[in-house]
N, C-alpha and C positions, 0 to 999 in steps of 0.2 A: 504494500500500500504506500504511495506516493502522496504526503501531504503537505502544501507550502502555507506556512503562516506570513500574513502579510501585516504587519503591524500596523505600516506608514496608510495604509489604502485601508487599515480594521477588515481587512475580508480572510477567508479561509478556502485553501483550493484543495478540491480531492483529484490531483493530476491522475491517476492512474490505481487500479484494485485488482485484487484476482479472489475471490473466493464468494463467498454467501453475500449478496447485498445486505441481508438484516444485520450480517456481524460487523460489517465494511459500518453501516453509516452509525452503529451501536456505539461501535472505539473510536469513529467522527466525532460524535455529538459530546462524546466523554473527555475528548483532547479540546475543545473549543477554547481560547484565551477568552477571559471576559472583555478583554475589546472588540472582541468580535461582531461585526455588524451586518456581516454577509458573508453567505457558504455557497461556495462553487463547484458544484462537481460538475466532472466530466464523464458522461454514460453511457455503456453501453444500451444498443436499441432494446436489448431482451432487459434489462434492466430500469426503464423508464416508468412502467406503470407501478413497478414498487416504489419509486424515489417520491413520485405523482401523488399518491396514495399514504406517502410518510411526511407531507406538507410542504415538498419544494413544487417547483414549478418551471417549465422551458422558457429560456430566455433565445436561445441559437440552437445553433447545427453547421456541423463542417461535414461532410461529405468525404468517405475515404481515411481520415484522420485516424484510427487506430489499424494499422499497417492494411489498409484497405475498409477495415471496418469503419461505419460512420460513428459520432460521438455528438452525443445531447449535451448542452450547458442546461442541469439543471441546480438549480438557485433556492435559497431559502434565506427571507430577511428575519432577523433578530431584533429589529429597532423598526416601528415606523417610518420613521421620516426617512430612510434608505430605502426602502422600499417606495416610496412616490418619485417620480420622476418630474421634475418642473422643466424642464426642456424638450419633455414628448413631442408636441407637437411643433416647435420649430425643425427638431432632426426630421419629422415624418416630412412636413415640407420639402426639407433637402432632398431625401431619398426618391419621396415622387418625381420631384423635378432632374434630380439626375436618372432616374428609370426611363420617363419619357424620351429622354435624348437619344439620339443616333451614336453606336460606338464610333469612335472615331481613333483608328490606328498610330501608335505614333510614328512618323517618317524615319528611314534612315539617316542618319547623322554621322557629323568628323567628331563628336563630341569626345573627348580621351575620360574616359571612365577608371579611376582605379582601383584596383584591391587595397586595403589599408592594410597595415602592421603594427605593431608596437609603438613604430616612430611614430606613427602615424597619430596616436590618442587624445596629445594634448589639442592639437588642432581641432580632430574630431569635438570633443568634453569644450571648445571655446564655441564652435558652432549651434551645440546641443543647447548651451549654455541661456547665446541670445536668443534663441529660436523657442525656447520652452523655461516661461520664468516659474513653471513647477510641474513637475514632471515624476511619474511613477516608479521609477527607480533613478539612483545618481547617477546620471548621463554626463553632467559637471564634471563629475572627476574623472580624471587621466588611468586611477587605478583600477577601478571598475571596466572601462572600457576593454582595459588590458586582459583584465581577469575573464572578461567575458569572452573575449576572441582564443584566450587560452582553454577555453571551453567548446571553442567549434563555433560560434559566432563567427560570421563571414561580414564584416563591412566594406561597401563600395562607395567611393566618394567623386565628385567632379570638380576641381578648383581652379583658382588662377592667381599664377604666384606661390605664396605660401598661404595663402588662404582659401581653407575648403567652404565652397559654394553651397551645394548641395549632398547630402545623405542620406544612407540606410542600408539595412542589414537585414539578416537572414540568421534566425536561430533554426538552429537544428535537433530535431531529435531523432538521430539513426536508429535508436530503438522502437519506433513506429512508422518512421518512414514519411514523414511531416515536417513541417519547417515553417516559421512563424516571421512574414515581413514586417519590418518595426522599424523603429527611428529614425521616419522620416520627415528629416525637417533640410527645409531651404530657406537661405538668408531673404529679408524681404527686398534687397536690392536684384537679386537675382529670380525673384519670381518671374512665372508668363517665358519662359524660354523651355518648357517639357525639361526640364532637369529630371524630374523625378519617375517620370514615367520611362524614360530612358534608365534609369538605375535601377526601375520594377523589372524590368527587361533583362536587363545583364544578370542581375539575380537569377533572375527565374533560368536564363542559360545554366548559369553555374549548376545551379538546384538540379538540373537536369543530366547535367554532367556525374552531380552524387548519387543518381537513379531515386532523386525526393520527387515523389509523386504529389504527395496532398500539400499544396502551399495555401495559405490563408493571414490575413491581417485583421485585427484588431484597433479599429479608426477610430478617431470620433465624428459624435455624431452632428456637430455643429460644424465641420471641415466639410464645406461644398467641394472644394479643390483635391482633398487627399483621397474622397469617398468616387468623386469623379475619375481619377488615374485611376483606380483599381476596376472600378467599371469599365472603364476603358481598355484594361487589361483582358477582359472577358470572364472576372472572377464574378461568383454568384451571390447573391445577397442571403446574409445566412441569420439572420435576427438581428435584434438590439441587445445591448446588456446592460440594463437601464444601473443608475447610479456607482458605474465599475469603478473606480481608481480618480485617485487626484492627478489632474492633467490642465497646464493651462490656465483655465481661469477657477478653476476647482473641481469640485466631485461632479465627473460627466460622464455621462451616455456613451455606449462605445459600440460602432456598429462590425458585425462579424462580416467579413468574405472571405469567399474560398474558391479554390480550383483543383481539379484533379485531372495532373497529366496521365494519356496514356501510357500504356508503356514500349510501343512503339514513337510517339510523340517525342520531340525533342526540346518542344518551351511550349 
């Protein structure tokens, strides 16, 4: 059983279980820190109408996400006011209005895309920095970044000079066969030139290259702009996760997408 405590965000994730759901969410309920304000599991489909039935509820869906198998977010609040969502209906706005739209490819380009390194972090953590003045884990620091790529985190950046433009990264977990687009942010001088959609791309190569089939991101839901490039990407709209994580301007809404390559497919 795979469980992360999230202090900074008060939520609780059930990553991954193998055995009886009753006993799984039994030694959940019994590990909960009392700041706990939100329980996240991730479930199997034979597993839904117990979790259903024991007071959580579906928030998403990824498709493919456990090494082919699909996986349910279901949720359980512990506090009111985390459980209401006061930004519902601006994100459903976005979502319709980017639904409607035509996808629109993004061109080939001279743009030099890099893989980062080590050296690479503190640049990364000053981009992260102005681009997210709170953000759900410390992007700021140099040392985490590091830690994270020392984990199989793959970051891609576009810059000019010594200063990086635009980013984002690609968490992996080769033990299911999934992989989690994230951190992506681009300076606001640099916006409106597809930077990012161009680094969803090169990811998604690489990803292909690891034979990671299910790719998926985690937005928010007030970003017209980052919910657009992943639509645009061809990813599927896979629910809201209403009051997920402190991002930005505070406790926000975070919409799921996904995609699953074949495996004949190469991006």
């Amino acid at each position: 059983m795979g469980i992360f405590e999230d202090p900074f965000n008060k939520r609780v994730r059930l990553d991954e279980y193998d055995g009886a759901p009753a006993e799984i969410l039994n030694s959940l309920n019994q590990s909960l820190p009392l700041w706990t304000e939100k329980v996240i599991a991730k479930v199997l489909p034979k597993d839904v109408p117990f979790f259903i039935s024991s007071g959580f509820v579906c928030e998403g869906f990824i498709a493919g996400y456990f090494s082919g198998a699909d996986m349910f977010f279901l949720v359980r609040y512990l506090t009111p006011d985390r459980a209401r969502s006061t930004d519902w209906e601006k994100g459903e706005k976005i979502l319709r209005d980017i639904l409607s739209l035509p996808v629109v490819k993004p061109e080939e380009t001279e743009i030099e895309i890099k893989l980062a390194t080590s050296a690479d972090a503190p640049q990364l953590a000053a981009l992260f920095t102005e681009v997210f003045p709170l953000y759900p884990i410390p992007l700021s620091e140099p040392g985490h970044i590091v830690n994270s790529m020392d984990k199989g985190t793959v970051f891609v950046f576009i810059s000019k000079g010594d200063e990086i433009l635009s980013a984002a990264s690609a968490e992996i977990n080769k033990k299911f066969g999934n992989a989690e687009l994230t951190d992506c942010a681009t300076l606001d001088k640099a916006r409106g030139n597809g930077y990012m959609q161009q680094l969803i791309r090169r990811l998604e190569i690489l990803l292909s290259e690891m034979d990671i089939r299910c790719m998926y991101t985690i937005s928010r839901s007030q970003s017209f702009g980052i919910n657009k490039v992943f639509y645009n990407q061809g990813y599927y709209f896979g629910g809201r996760l209403f009051n997920n994580c402190y991002i930005s301007s505070g406790l926000e809404d975070m919409n799921i997408w996904y995609k699953v390559r074949q495996a004949n497919q190469k991006s």
